[in-house]
N, C-alpha and C positions, 0 to 999 in steps of 0.2 A: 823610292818608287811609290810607296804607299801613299805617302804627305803629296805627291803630285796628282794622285788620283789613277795613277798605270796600276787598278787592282790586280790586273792578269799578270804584269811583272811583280806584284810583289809576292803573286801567291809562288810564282817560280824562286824568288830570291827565298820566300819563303822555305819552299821545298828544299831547296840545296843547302840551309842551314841545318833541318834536321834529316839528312843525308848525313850532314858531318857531326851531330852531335843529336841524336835520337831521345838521349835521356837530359834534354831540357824541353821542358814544358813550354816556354814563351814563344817557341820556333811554332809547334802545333797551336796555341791560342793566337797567334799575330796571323799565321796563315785565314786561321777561322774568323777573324775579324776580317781579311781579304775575301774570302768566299761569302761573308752575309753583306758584302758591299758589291759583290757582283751576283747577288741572290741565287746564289746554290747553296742554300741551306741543308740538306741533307749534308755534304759534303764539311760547310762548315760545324753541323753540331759532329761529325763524328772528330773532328780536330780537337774540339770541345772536350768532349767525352775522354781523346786518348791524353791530353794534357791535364785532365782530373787521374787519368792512370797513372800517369809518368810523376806528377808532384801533385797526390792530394791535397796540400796543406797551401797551392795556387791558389790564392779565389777569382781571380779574372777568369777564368774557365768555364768555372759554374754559371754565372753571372752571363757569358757566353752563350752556354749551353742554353739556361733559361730563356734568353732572349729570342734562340729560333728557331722554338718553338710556339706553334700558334696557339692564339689564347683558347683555353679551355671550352671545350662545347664547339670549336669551330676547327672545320677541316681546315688543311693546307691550300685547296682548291679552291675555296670560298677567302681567304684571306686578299684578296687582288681588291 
């Protein structure tokens, strides 16, 4: 779904992946990549965040995480 561009499906395929298997981190980072492609960023850094809980030693998370957030000195709201 993802590779088609259907983000809103993938974030669902995403979801039901970790439904079935909570303690892998790639289900919450591939979702957070879904979310900062259909710009719900809050939503995507907290995927972010629990996939750095779930497997610290993931670095696609961080690198995630970093990404969405807006650059320093600048609100969210001024980001557009």
């Amino acid at each position: 779904m993802f590779k088609e561009g259907d983000f809103a499906g993938a974030v669902k395929s995403y979801s039901e992946s970790i439904k079935r298997d909570p303690s892998d981190a790639r289900g919450y980072n591939n979702r957070a990549l879904a979310y900062t492609k259909l710009v719900a960023l809050p939503e995507a850094l907290k995927d972010a965040e629990e996939a750095i809980r779930v497997d610290p030693k993931f670095g696609k998370p961080q690198r995630r995480a970093e990404s969405t957030l807006p650059p320093q000195g600048l609100r969210c709201e001024e980001r557009s």
